[in-house]
VOVEXRO-678000 format. One record per residue (C-alpha): residue in one letter; x negated, y, z. Coordinates in steps of 0.25 Angstrom, whole numbers, padded with zeros to 4 digits, always signed. Layout:
N
AXYZ ...
***
This chain:
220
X-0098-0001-0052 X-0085+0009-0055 X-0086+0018-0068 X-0080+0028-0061 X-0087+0041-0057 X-0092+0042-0046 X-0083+0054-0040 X-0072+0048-0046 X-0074+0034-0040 X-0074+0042-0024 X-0061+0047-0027 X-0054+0035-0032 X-0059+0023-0028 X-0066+0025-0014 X-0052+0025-0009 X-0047+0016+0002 X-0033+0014+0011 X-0027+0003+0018 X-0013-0002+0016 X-0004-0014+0018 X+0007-0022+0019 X+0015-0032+0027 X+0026-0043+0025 X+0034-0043+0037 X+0048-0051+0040 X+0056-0040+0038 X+0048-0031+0029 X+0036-0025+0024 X+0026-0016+0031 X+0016-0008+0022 X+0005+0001+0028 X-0007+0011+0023 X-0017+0021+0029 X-0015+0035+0025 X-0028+0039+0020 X-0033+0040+0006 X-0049+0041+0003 X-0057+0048-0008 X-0069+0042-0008 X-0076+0044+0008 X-0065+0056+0007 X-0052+0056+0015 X-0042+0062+0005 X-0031+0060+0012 X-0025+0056+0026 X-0010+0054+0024 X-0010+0047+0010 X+0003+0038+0011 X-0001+0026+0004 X+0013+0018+0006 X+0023+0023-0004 X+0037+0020-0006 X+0040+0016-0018 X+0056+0010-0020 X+0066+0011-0007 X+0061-0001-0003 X+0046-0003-0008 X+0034+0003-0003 X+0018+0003-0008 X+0006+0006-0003 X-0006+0011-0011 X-0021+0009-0011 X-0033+0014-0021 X-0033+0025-0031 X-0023+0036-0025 X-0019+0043-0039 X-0016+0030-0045 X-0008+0024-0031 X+0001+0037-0033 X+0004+0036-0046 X+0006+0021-0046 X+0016+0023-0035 X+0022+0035-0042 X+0025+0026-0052 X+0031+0015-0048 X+0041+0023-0039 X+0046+0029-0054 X+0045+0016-0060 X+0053+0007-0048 X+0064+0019-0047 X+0065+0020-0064 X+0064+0003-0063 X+0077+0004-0053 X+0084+0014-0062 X+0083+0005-0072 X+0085-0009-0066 X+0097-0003-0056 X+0091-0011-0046 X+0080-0011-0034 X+0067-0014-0040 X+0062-0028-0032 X+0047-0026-0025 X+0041-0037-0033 X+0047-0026-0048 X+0040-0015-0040 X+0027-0023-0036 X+0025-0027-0051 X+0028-0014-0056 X+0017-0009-0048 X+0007-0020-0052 X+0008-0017-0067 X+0007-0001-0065 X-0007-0005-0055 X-0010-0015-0066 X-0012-0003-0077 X-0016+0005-0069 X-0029-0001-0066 X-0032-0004-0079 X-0030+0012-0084 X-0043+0017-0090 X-0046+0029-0078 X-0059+0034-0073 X-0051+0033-0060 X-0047+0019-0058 X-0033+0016-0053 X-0034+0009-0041 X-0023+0006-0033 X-0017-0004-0024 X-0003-0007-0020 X+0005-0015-0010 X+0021-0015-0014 X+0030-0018-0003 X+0046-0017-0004 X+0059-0025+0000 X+0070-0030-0012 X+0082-0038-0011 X+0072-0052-0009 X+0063-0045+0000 X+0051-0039+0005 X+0038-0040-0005 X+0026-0034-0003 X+0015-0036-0016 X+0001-0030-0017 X-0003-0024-0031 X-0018-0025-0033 X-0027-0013-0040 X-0027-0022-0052 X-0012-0023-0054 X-0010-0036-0047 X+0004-0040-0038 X+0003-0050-0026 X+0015-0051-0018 X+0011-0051-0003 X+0018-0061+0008 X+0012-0055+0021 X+0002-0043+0021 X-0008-0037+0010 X-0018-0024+0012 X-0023-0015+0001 X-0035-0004+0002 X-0050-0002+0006 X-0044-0006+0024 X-0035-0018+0017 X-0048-0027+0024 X-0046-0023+0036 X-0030-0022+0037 X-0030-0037+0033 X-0037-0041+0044 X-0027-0036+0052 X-0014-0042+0042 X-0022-0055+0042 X-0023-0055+0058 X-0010-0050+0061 X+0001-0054+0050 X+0010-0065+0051 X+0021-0070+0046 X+0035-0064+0051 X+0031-0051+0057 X+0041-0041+0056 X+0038-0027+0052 X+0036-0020+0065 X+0023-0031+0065 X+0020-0027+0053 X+0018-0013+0055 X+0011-0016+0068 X+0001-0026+0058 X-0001-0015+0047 X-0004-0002+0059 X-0017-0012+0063 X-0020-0017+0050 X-0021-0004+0044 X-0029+0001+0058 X-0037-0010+0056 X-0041-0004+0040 X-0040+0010+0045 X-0054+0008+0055 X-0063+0001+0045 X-0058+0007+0031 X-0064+0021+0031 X-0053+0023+0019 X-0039+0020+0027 X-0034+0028+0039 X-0025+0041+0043 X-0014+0035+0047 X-0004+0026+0042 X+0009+0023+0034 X+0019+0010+0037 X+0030+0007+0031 X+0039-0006+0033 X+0048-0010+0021 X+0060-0019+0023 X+0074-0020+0016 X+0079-0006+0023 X+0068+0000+0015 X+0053+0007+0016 X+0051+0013+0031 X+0037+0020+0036 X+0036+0016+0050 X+0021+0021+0051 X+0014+0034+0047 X+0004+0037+0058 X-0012+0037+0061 X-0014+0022+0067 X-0024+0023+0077 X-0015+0033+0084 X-0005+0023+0084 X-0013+0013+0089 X-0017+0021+0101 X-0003+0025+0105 X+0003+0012+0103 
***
């Protein structure tokens, strides 16, 4: 049973979103809905919940909103400040860890709001294309084919178990993450109005999608 008042819990935990990420042969494709919740309250439509956070590494961001915005604000300084430093390119696995310890502490701050929030790191360095899930709690998995975060991840593996294989290039994927994330969008009350997708391969981070998908769907 949460300690957290009751008004307070609606506004910060009742939250929901669906995102993903797929290893393709020839890069990375990472997808989210656009809508953020507030309890049974749409609070907003065009949230964009994939962020861009090196010239070639992405995140996409699930649970509380002020702690996902700050967290991501934070680790932009602290790659660009790390690269200053280093006089190199930060690799995605530096980045992905650097992510997981501020999560780590982040969870275990004393707060009457509790500091939820979910990643999925995706990016391309001189060894490849990597793609790591960082838990609420502060833990780091590296992922080898596809992974989903948020209340419509149920739903979107469905589709990612169904469809995925091994080998398929990016034009697949995005095609595999549109109905995976349709999928999430008509049973999770919490995902929908619209979507963003962007692929991430050794030229850098590309957004190839940024529409409503049932209106995609019908036209295609």
């Amino acid at each position: 049973m949460s300690t957290v008042p009751k008004k307070v819990e609606d506004a910060t935990l009742s939250t929901g979103t669906t995102t993903l990420a797929i290893v393709c042969k020839d890069g990375l494709v990472l997808a989210a809905d656009k809508r953020a919740t507030a309890g049974y309250m749409i609070a907003n439509k065009r949230t964009e919940k994939i962020q861009q956070i090196a010239d070639k590494m992405v995140i996409t961001m699930a649970g509380t909103v002020s702690d996902a915005q700050l967290l991501t604000k934070l680790i932009k300084a602290e790659l660009q400040l790390k690269k200053i430093r280093s006089g190199r390119e930060n690799t995605v696995k530096e980045a992905a860890n650097l992510l997981a310890n501020m999560v780590y502490g982040n969870i275990r701050r004393m707060s009457m709001i509790p500091g939820i929030a979910h990643f999925i790191v995706g990016g391309n360095d001189e060894t490849g294309n990597y793609i790591y899930d960082i838990y609420p709690d502060g833990s780091l998995s590296l992922i080898e084919d596809y992974i989903s975060s948020g209340s419509g991840s149920v739903m979107a593996f469905g589709v990612l178990e169904t469809m995925y294989h091994k080998g398929l290039s990016v034009t697949e994927g995005v095609d595999i993450a549109i109905k995976a994330l349709n999928a999430a969008m008509q049973r999770d009350i919490a995902s929908g109005n619209g979507a963003m997708i962007v692929i991430v391969t050794a030229k850098g981070v590309e957004k190839v999608f940024d529409q409503d998908i049932e209106a995609y769907l019908r036209h295609k």
